[in-house]
N, C-alpha and C positions, 0 to 999 in steps of 0.2 A: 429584732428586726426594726427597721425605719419605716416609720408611719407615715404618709404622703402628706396628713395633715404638719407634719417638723419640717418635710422638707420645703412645703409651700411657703413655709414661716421664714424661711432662709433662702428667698429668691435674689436676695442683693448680694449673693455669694458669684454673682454670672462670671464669667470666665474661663480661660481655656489652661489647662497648666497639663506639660510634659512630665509624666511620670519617671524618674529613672530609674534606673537599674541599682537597689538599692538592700545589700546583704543583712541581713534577717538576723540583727542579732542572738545569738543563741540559737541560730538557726541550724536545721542539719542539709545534709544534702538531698538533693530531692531525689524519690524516686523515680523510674520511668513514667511509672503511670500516672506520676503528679504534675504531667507534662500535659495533660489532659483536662485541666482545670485550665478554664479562664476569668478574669473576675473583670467587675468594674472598681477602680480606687480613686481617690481622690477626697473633693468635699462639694458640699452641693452647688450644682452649677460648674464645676469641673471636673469630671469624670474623664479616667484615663482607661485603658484598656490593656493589662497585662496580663502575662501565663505565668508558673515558676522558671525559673532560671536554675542555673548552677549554682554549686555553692550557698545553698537556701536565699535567692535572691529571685527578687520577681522582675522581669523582662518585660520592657515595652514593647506591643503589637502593634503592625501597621496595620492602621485603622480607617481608611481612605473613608469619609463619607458619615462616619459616626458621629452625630451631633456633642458639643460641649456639654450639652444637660441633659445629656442619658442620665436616667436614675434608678431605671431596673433593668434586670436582664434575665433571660431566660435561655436556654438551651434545650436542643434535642435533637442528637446525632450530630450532623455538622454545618447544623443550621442554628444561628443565635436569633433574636428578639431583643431587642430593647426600644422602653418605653420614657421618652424624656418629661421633662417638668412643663412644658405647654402641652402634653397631649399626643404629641407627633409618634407615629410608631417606623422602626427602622428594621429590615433583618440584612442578616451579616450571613454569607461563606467564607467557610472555611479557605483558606489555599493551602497549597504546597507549603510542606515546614511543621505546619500547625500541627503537635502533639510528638512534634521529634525533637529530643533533647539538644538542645544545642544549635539550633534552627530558629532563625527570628520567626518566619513566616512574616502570613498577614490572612486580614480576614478584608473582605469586597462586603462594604454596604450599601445598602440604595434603601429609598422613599418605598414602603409599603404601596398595594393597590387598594383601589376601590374607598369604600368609608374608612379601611385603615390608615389611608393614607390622609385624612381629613385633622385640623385640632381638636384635640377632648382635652382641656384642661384639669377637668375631674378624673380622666379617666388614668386609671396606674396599675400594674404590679399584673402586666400581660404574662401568660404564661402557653407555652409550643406545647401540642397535643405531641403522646410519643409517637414516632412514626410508625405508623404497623405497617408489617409483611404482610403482603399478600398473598393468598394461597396459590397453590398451582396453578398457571393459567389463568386466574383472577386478577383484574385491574385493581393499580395503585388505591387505596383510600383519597379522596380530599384532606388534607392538612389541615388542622383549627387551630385556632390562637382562645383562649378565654383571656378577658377581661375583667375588673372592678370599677365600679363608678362609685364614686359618694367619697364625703369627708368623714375619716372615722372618728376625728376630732368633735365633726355635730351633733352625731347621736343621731344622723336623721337615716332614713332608709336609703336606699341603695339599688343597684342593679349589677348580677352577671351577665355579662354580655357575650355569646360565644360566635364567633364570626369564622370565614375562611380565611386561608391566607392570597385568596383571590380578593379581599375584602367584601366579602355578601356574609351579612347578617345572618344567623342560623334561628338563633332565638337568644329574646331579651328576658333575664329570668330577675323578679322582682325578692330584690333582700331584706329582712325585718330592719335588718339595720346595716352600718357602713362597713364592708371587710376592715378585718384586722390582719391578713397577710395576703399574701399570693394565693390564685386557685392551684389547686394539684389535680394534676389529671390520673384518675385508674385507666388500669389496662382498658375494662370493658367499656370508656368512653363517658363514665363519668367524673364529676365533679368534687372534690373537697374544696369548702371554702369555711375560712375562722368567719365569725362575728360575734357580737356581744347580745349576751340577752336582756330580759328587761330589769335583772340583778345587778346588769352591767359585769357579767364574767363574759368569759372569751369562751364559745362554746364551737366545735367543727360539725355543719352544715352537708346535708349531700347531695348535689341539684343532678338530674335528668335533663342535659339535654335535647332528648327524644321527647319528651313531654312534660318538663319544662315546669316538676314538679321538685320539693324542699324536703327534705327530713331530714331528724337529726342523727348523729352515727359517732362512731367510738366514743372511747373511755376519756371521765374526766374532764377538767377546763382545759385549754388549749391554749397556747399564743401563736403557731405556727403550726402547719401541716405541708411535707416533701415528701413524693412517692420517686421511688426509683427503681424501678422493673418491678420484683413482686415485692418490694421492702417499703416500709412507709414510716419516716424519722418525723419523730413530732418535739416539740418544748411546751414545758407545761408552763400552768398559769404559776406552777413554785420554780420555774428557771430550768428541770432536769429534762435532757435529751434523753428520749426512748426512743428503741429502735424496733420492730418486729415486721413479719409477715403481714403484707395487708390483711389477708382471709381472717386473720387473727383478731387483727385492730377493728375489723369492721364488726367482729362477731362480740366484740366491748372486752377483749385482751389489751391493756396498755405499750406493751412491747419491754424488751428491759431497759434497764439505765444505761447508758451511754458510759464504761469506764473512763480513767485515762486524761479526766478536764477535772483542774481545779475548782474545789468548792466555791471559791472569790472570782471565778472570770465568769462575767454574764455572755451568753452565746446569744449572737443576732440571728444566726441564718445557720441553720441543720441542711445542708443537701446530700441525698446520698447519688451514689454512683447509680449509671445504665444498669449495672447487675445486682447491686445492693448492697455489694461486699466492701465497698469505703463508703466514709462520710467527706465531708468539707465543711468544715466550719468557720465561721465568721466570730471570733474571740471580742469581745470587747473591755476596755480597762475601769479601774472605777469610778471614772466618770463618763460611762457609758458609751465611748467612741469606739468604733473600730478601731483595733491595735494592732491582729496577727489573722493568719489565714492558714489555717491547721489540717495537716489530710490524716482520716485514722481508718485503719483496719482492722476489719471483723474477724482475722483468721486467728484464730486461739483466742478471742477476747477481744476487745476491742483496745486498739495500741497506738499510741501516734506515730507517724513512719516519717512524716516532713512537718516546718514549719515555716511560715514566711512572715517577716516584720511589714506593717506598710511602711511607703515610706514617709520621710517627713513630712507632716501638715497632711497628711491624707488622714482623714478621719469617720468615711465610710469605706463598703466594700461590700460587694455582691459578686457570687460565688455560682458558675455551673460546669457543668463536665461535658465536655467535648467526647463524640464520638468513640467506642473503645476500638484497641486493635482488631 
């Protein structure tokens, strides 16, 4: 994953650049449901906004309103997130098209409300609470976005911040030190966040938004933590993608290895599907850039079923999964 403090280093990269349509060396052809990924590519300061295409080839989305320096992104259902290099937060709908092969679609952005819609220069790596059902005859939930503040480059502390997506603060939750990836959000409404301890390893954190208390939780050093429905994909402080049952991970089960990824490719970004049963990954080459955008399946093992090259000169990429059918 890309650390906010690399990309604030690379703010003279600003610029707007048209992704194309650009077949995937060695790529295969996508599945249906790899039609359901959307990423952000590019390099920093130019982020562009594709799905996969035909032919293992990634497709430009119309993106009316998306700022040039989006630099993360989030999903959940058919509602995106992204948070650019000044701070600004933007969410995206779905339209017509989106997740049907062969369909440009497009996705409608506008300006966040409230203090979302304010600049946070520190602030990065927003993450959409999942949408919950509500029971019979029970009113919608309020939507939350979680937040990171701090440079993870300072060493200094930090703050979660969990807000609505009406932008009201919910509560400001103080971190020992600076996140090292995006919050994940559990079903029951809490928290996973990485940070470093005072060994300086990457340890996963697990904040209460309800009261707005810290403790530590699963197995092992950490560099990343993704939940997706009951599944929770982590990368370790040694590079290997595990996958398991949260109940599992939370009770100090690591989950398994992740088959199917070359020992020599460093993975940036593990995201699993709404149901658990794919990943999405973010490959990187050996000089640590984004190179390919991989979808794999857990049925009989875990397998890679698509592959997609970036394209030229794009040298990040951030990965989520659009609503299932």
């Amino acid at each position: 994953m890309i650390r906010p403090s690399l990309l604030l280093a690379s703010l003279a990269l600003v610029g707007c650049t048209v992704v194309p349509t650009v077949p995937s060396p060695g790529g295969t052809t996508a599945p249906e449901r790899a039609d359901r990924i959307v990423a952000l590519v590019g390099n920093v300061g130019a982020m562009s906004l594709v799905t996969p295409g035909p032919g293992g080839s990634l497709r430009p989305l119309d993106e009316a309103g998306l700022p040039p320096d989006a630099a993360w992104l989030s999903s959940s259902g058919g509602l995106l997130l992204a948070t650019t290099l000044a701070g600004r937060i933007v969410l995206g709908a779905t339209g017509p098209g989106i997740g049907s092969a062969g369909s440009r679609g497009g996705i409608a952005w506008s300006g966040a409300l409230g203090d979302l819609g304010g600049n946070h220069p520190e602030r990065a790596f927003g993450s959409l609470e999942p949408a919950a059902v509500p029971a019979a005859g029970g009113r919608p939930t309020t939507r939350r976005v979680a937040f990171v503040e701090g440079d993870p480059g300072s060493g200094a502390a930090a703050r979660l911040i969990v807000e609505t997506l009406a932008g009201t603060e919910v509560r400001p939750i103080d971190l020992p030190r600076a996140a090292e990836s995006a919050p994940a959000w559990l079903p029951d409404g809490r928290i996973v966040i990485v940070v470093r301890d005072q060994a300086d390893r990457p340890m996963a954190l697990l904040a209460d938004p309800a009261s707005g208390r810290l403790a530590s939780t699963g197995p092992g050093t950490l560099r990343s933590v993704a939940i997706g429905g009951a599944a929770v994909a982590t990368i370790g402080a040694d590079g290997i993608v595990r996958i398991g049952p949260i109940t599992t991970w939370l009770g100090g089960q690591p989950g398994e290895p992740v088959t199917g990824i070359g020992a020599d490719e460093p993975i940036l970004q593990a995201q699993p599907s709404a149901e658990g049963d794919e990943l999405a990954l973010v490959v990187a080459d050996q000089a640590g850039d984004a190179a390919s955008i991989r979808i794999l399946a857990g049925t009989g093992g875990w397998h890679e079923t698509a592959r997609f090259g970036l394209p030229p000169g794009a040298n990040r990429a951030v990965v989520g999964w659009l609503v299932g059918p």
